[in-house]
C-alpha positions in Angstrom: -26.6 76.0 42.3 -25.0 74.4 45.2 -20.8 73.1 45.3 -22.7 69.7 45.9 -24.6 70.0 42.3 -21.3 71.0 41.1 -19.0 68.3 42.1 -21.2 65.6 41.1 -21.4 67.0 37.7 -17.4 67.4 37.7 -17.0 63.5 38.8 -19.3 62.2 35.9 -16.9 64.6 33.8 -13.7 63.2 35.4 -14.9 59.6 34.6 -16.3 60.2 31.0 -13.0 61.4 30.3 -11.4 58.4 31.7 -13.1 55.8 30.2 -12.8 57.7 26.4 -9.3 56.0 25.8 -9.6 52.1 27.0 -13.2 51.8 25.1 -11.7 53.7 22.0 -8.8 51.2 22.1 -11.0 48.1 22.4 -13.4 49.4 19.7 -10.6 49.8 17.6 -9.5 46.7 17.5 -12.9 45.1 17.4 -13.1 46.8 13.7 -10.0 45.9 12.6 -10.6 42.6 13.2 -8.1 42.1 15.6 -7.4 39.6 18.5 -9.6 41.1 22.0 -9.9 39.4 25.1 -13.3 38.4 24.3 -11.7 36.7 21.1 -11.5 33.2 22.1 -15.2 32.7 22.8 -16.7 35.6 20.3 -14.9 34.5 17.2 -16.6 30.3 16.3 -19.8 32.6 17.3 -18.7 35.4 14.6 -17.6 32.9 12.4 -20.6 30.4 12.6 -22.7 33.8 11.7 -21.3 34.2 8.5 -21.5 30.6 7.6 -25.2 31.2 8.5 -25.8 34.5 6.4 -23.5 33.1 3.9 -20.9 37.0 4.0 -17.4 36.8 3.5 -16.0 38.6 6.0 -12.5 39.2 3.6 -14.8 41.0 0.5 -15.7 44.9 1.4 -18.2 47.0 0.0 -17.9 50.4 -2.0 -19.9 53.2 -0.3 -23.3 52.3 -2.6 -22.7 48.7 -1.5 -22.4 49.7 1.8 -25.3 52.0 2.1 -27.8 49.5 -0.2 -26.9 46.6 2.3 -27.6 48.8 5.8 -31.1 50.1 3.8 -31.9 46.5 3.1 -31.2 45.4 6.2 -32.9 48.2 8.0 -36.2 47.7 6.2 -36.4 44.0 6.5 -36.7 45.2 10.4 -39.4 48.0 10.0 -41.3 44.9 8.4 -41.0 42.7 11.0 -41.2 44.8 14.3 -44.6 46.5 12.4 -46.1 42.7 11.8 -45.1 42.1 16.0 -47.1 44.9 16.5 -50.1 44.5 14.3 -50.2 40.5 15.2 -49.1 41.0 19.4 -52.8 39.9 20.0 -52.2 36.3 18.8 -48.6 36.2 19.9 -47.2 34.4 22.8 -45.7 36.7 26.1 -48.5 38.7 26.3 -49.6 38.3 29.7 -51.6 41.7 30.1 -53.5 40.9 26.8 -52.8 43.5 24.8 -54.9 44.2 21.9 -53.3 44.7 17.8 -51.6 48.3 17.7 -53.7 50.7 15.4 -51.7 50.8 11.6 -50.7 54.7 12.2 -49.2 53.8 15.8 -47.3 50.7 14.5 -46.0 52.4 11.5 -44.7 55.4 13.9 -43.0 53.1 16.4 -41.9 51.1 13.4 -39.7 53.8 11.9 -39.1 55.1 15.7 -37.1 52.0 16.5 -35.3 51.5 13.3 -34.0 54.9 12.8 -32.8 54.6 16.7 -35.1 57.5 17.8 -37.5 55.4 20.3 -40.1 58.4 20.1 -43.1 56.2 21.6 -46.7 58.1 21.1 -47.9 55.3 23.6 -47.9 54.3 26.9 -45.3 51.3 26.6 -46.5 49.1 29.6 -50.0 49.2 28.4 -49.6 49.0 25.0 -46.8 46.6 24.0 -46.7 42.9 25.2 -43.4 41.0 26.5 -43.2 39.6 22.7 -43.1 43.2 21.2 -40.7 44.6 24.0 -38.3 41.4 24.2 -38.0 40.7 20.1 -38.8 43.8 18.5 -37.5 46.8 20.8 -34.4 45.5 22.8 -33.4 43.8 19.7 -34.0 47.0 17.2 -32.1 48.6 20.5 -29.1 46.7 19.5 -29.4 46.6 15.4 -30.3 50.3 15.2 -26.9 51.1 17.3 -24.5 48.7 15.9 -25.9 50.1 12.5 -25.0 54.3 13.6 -21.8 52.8 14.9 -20.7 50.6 11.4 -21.5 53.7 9.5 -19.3 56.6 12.0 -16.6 53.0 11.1 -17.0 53.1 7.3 -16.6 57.1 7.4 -13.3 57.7 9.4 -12.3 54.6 6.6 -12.5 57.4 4.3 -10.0 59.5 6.0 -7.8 57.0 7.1 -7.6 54.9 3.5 -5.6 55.8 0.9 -6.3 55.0 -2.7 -8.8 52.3 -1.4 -12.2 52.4 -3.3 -13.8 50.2 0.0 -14.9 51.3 2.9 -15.8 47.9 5.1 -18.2 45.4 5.0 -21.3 46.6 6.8 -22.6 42.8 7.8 -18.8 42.8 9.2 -19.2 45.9 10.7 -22.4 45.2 12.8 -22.0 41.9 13.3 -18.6 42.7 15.2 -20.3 45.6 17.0 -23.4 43.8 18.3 -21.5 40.7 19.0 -17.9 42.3 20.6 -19.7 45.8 22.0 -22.9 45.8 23.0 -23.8 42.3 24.2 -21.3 42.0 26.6 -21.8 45.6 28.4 -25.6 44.8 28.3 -25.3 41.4 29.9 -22.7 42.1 32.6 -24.9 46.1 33.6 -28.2 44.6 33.4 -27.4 42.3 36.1 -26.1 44.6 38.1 -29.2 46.6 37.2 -31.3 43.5 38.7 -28.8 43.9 41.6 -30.2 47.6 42.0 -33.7 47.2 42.1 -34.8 46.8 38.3 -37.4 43.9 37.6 -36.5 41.7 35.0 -39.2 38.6 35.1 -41.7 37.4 32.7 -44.6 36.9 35.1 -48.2 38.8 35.0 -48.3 42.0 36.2 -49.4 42.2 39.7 -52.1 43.4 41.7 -51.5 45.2 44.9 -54.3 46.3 47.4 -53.5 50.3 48.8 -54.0 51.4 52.3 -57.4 52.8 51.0 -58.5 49.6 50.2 -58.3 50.0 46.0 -56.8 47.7 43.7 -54.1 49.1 42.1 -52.3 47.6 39.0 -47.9 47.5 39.0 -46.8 46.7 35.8 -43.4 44.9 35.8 -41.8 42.5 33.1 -38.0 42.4 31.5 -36.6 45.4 32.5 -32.9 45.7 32.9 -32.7 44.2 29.8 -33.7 46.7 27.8 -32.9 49.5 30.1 -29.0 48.8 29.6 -29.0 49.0 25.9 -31.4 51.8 25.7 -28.8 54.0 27.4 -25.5 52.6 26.0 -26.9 52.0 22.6 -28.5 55.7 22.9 -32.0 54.7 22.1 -34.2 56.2 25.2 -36.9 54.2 24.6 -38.7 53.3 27.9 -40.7 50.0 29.2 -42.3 52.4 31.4 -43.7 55.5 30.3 -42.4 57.7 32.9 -39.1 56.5 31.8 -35.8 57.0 33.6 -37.8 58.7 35.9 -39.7 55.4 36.9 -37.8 53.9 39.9 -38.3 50.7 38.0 -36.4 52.0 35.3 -34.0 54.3 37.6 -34.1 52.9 41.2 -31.3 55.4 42.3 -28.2 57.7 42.4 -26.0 54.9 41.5 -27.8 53.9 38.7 -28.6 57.0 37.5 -24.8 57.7 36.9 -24.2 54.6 35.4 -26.8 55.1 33.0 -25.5 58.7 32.0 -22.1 57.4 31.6 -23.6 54.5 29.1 -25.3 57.5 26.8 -22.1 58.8 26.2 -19.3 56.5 26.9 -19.9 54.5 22.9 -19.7 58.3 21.0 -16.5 59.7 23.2 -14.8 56.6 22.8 -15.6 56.8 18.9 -13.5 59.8 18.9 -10.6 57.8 20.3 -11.5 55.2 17.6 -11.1 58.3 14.9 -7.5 59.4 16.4 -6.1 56.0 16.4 -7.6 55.0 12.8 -6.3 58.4 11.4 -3.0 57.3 13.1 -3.0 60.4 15.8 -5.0 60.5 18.3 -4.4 63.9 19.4 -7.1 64.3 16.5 -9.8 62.4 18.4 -9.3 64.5 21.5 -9.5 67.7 19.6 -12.8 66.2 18.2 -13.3 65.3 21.7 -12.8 68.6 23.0 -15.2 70.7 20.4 -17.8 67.9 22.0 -16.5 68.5 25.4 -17.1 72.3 25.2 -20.1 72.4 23.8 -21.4 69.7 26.1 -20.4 71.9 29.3 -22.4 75.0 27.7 -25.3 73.4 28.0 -24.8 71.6 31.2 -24.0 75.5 33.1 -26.7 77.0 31.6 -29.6 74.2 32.4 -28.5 73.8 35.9 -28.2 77.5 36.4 -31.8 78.4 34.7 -33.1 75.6 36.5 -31.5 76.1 40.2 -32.8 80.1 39.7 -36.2 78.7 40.1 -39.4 80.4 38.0 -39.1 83.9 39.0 -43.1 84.3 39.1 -42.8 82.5 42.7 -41.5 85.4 44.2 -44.8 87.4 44.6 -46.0 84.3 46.3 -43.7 84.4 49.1 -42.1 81.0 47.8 -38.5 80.0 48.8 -36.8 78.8 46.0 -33.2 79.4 47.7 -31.2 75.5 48.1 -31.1 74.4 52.0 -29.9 71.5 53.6 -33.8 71.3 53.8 -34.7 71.6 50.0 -33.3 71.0 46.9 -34.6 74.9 45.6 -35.1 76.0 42.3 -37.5 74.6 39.8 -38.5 71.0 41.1 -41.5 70.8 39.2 -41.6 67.8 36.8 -38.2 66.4 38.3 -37.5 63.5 41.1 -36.5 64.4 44.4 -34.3 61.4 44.8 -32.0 63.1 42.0 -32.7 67.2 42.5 -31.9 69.4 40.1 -28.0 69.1 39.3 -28.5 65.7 38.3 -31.9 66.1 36.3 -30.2 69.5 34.8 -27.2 67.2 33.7 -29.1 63.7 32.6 -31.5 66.7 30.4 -28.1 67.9 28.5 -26.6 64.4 28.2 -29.9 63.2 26.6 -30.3 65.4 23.7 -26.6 66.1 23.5 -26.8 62.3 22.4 -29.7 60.9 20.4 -30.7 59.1 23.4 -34.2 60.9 24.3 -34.6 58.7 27.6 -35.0 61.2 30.7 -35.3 61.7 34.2 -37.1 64.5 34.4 -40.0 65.9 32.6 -38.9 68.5 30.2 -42.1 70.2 29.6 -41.6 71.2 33.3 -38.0 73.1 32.6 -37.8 76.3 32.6 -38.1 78.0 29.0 -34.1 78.6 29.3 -33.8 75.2 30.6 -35.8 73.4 27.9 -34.1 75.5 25.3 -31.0 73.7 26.3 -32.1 70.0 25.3 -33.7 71.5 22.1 -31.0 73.4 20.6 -28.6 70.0 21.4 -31.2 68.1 19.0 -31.1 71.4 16.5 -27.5 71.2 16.3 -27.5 67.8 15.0 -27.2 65.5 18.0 -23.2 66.1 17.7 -22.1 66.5 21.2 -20.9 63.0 21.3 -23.8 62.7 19.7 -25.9 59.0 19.2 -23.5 55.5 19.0 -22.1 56.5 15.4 -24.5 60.0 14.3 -22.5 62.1 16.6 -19.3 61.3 15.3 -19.8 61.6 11.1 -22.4 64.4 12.2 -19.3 66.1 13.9 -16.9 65.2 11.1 -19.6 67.0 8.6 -19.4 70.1 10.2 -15.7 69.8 10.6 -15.9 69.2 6.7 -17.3 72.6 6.5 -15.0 74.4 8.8 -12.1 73.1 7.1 -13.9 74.6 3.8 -14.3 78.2 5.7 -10.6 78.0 6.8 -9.5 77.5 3.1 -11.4 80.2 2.3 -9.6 82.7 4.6 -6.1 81.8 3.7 -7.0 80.9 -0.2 -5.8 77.2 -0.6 -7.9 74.1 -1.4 -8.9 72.9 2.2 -7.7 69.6 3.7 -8.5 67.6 6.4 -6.3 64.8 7.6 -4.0 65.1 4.5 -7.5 64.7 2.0 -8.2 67.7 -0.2 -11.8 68.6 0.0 -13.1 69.8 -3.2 -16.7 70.7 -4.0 -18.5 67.4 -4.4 -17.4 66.8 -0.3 -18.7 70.1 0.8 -21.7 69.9 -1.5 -22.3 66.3 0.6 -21.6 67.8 4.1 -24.0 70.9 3.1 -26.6 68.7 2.2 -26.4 66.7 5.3 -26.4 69.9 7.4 -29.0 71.5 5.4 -31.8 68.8 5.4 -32.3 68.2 9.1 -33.8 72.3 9.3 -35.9 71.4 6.2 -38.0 68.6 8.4 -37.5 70.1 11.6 -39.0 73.7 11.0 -41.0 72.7 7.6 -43.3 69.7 9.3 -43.3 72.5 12.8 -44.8 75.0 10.2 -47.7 72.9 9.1 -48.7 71.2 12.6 -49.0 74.7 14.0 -51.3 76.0 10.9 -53.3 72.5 10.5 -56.2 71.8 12.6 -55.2 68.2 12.2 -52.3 69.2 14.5 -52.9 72.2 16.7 -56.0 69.7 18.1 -52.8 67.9 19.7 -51.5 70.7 21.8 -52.4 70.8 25.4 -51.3 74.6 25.7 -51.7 77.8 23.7 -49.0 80.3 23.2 -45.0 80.0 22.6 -45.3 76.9 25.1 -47.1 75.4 22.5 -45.5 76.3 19.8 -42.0 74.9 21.7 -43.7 71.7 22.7 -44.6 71.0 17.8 -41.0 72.8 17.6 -39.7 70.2 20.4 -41.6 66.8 18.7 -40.2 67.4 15.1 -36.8 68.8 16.4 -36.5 65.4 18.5 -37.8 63.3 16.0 -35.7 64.6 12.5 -32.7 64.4 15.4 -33.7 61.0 16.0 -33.8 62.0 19.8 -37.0 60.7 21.0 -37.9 63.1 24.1 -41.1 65.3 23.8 -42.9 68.4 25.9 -45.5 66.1 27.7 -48.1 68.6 26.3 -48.2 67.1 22.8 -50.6 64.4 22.8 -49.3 62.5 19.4 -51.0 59.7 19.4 -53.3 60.5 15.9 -52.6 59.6 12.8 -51.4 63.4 11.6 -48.5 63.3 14.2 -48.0 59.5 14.2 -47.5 60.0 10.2 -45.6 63.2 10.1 -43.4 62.4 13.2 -42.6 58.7 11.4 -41.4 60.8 7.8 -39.4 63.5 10.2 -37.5 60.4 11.6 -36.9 58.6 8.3 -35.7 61.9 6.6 -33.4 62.7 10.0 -32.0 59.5 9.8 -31.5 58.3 6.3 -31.1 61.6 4.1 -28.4 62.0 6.6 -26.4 59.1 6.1 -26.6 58.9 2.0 -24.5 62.5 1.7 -22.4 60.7 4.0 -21.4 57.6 2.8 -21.1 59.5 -0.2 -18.5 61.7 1.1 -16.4 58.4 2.9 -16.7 56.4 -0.9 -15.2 59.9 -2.1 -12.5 60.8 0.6 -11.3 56.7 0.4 -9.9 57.1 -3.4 -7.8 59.9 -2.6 -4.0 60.0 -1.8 -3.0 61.4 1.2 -0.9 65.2 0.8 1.9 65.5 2.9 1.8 68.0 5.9 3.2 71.3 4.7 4.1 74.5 6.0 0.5 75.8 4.9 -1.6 73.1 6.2 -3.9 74.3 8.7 -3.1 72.4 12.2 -6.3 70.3 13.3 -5.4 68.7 16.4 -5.2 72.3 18.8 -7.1 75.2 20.6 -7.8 76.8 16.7 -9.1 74.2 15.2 -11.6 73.5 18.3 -12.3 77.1 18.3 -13.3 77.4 14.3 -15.4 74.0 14.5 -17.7 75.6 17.9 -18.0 78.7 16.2 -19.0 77.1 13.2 -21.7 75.3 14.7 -22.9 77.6 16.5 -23.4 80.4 13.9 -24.9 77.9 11.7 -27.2 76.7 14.1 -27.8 80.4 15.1 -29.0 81.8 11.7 -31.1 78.2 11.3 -32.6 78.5 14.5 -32.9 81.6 16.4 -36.3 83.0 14.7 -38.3 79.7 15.4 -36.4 79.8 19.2 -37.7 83.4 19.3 -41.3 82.3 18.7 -41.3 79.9 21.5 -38.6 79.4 24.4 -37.2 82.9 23.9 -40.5 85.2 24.4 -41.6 82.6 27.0 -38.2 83.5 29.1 -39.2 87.2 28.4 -43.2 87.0 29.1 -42.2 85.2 32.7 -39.9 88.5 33.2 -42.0 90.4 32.5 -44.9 88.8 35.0 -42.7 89.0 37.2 -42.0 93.3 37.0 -45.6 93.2 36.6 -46.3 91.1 39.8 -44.2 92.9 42.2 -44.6 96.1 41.1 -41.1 97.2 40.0 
């Protein structure tokens, strides 16, 4: 670890924090419907939309409404991106000539894009045309965000509301995200991406001769355009298959930080957006601060397992130390251009968020090191979390810990003056409960079924981690993999698809349930009793929630693979030198 690594991971800090409070104050005024600089030229569009759709913008939805209207909605667009796919052959923009994707691929990438996860089983720029990229990912890229986003909206409703039986208008809701929020960032960044270096054209791929004399194929196409909302709408889905590690995609330290501020700029600012709904926004920034801490956790103890190097170098004479000649520690799998603060940190920031894009290959961490990004996606994706996911995924657990702290002083627990009785909990439990049930159950069979150890390029805990890491990143709706799974059969095309479904949609359900709930309640006045949720305790009982719940949920299936991989490279290493 070197002061350098160190003071670039406290300026991205320094600026996350600083943006938090002027994007939480534009969003909230975006859902409230309220006058925004982009007003005069946004609203005859908004406007003309609903005319078009035929909404009312003034009549809101009750929480089965609401959730019946965003399922709707949602399938409508598997059906559509899975006929692109099957039909791409016959389609227009399809300069490379790219043939029909097989019906187990399209139904994976299907789900993939509509539940926000962007796991891709293929090799994007040889598999997808223009058509598929342009009209069915970018744009599920925008939907699938704006949708997470309307839903975190509808469920601080809940708490903010009193006596109300609505909680929005989801065509309101997304309609005002997409068009207010997301358009205008991706517009105004992906130029300046094209100013950077990223290709953004519609012409044929092109065909370069190398100094050998071979002909060597550079795929190209739109870009920017779909890098920008991949990171700010956390998506992670790549044009390239190397990813953000493509210097297509990620041409250099400048963009590189821009695009790490993008994946979590949306879910800090929703905090904001929670403090000033709730009417005190010392709230949001204790929200923000359980985040904050548990984000910095996992940022220490990447770079540090990762700067250390693999120990088993050491009988080889290898310096791993950091020089002004070499970046040190573990390089392997990462781009020199960014070293290992900066891959360490863009490796937390992507699984801390449901983004799954990376910079660095995480198959290569070490086991500590890739422990890191797969307990973030066990956790639930909360640490600011995916545009919307993070925040009610945050609020669920809070749910809970307001539940234990009634427990310990024996009165009916309250959270921003709303009793939570049983039916809340029950809701929050059951949220909590069923990403484990995909994430371990579907693990258990791929590691006992032929159909899906044939996948796994390694034996051993590494294996194990790299089925743990695919149905931990797709029930979390993350999207990253070990680059040792080769998923691309219909067992692991299927199974991943059903993980993401059930992370993403058994989820929500519990939770809308819970905002429908929380909205018809009155709101108790503070008393003398009421636990204080806006301080240092309250941060301290929501981490230490999480983390003994994840604990218990976690730690044997962590012991099977990253943990006695950490231990078996120890004890190589005793072995190796003799001590």
């Amino acid at each position: 670890m070197t002061f350098n690594g160190w003071l670039q991971i406290a300026i991205y800090c320094a600026l996350l924090i600083l943006l938090t409070k002027p994007i939480g104050g534009y969003m909230t005024r975006v859902f409230n419907g309220e006058r925004t600089v982009l007003s005069p030229v946004l609203r005859p569009v908004e406007r003309g939309l609903y005319r078009l759709s035929g909404v009312d913008e003034t009549q809101e939805h009750r929480w089965v409404t609401y959730a019946v209207a965003m399922l709707a909605f949602t399938f409508a667009g598997f059906i559509v991106l899975y006929a692109l796919q099957r039909l791409q052959a016959v389609l227009p923009f399809n300069p490379a000539n790219q043939i029909a994707v097989t019906p187990d691929l399209a139904f994976n990438t299907s789900v993939s894009f509509i539940t926000n996860t962007n796991w891709q089983s293929y090799v994007p720029e040889t598999t997808m045309s223009y058509l598929v990229q342009m009209a069915g990912l970018t744009v599920h890229n925008f939907l699938s965000a704006a949708t997470g986003i309307a839903l975190a909206i509808a469920l601080i409703r809940g708490f903010s509301r009193r006596s109300g039986t609505t909680i929005g208008n989801f065509w309101v809701d997304m309609t005002r995200c997409t068009l207010y929020i997301l358009l205008p960032v991706s517009i105004v960044v992906g130029l300046v991406f094209v100013w950077q270096g990223m290709p953004q054209s519609l012409a044929a791929y092109t065909e370069a001769t190398t100094l050998e004399g071979a002909k060597q194929i550079i795929a190209q196409g739109p870009v920017a355009s779909q890098e920008v909302i991949k990171m700010f709408g956390t998506n992670g889905g790549g044009f390239f298959n190397a990813n953000s590690a493509h210097p297509f995609e990620n041409p250099n330290a400048l963009t590189n930080l821009i695009q790490i501020l993008l994946i979590f700029s949306l879910g800090a600012g929703l905090t904001n957006v929670f403090g000033r709904m709730v009417g005190n926004q010392r709230q949001g920034w204790a929200i923000f601060a359980v985040m904050f801490v548990l984000f910095m956790a996992g940022t220490v103890t990447t770079y540090w397992a990762e700067a250390a190097g693999n120990p088993a170098f050491a009988a080889l004479q290898v310096d791993q130390t950091a020089s002004a000649l070499q970046a040190g520690g573990n390089m392997e799998g990462k781009e020199v251009r960014f070293g290992i603060a900066n891959s360490a940190l863009f490796a937390t920031i992507t699984t801390d968020a449901s983004c799954g894009a990376v910079n660095t290959m995480h198959d290569s961490l070490t086991p500590l090191g890739g422990m890191v990004p797969m307990v973030n996606i066990m956790l639930g994706e909360i640490i600011f979390g995916g545009v919307g996911s993070g925040l009610y995924g945050m609020l669920l657990f809070v749910i809970v810990a307001m539940f234990v702290a009634g427990l310990m002083v024996g009165r009916t627990p309250e959270y921003m003056g709303k009793k939570l009785e049983a039916k809340e909990v029950k809701m929050a439990m059951l949220g909590i409960l069923i990403l484990p049930l995909s994430m371990l159950g579907f693990t258990a069979l791929a590691v006992v079924l032929p159909d899906g150890t044939g996948a796994l390029n390694n034996a051993g805990p590494h294996g194990f981690s790299e089925a743990l890491y695919a149905f931990v990143s797709a029930t979390g709706n993350n999207g990253s993999a070990f680059a040792g799974l080769s998923a691309n059969v219909p067992f692991w095309n299927s199974t991943l698809g059903l993980a993401m479904f059930i992370g993403r949609f058994l989820m929500i359900i519990p939770m809308l349930a819970i905002a429908g709930s929380l909205v018809r309640k009155k709101i108790v006045p503070v008393s003398a009793g009421t636990f204080p949720t806006d301080g240092g305790l309250f941060v301290g009982l929501v981490v230490g929630v999480i983390l003994i719940t994840g604990g218990l949920t976690f730690l044997p299936s962590l012991a099977l693979g990253p943990i006695v991989e950490h231990l078996a490279m120890q004890a190589g290493t005793l072995f190796n030198t003799g001590s």
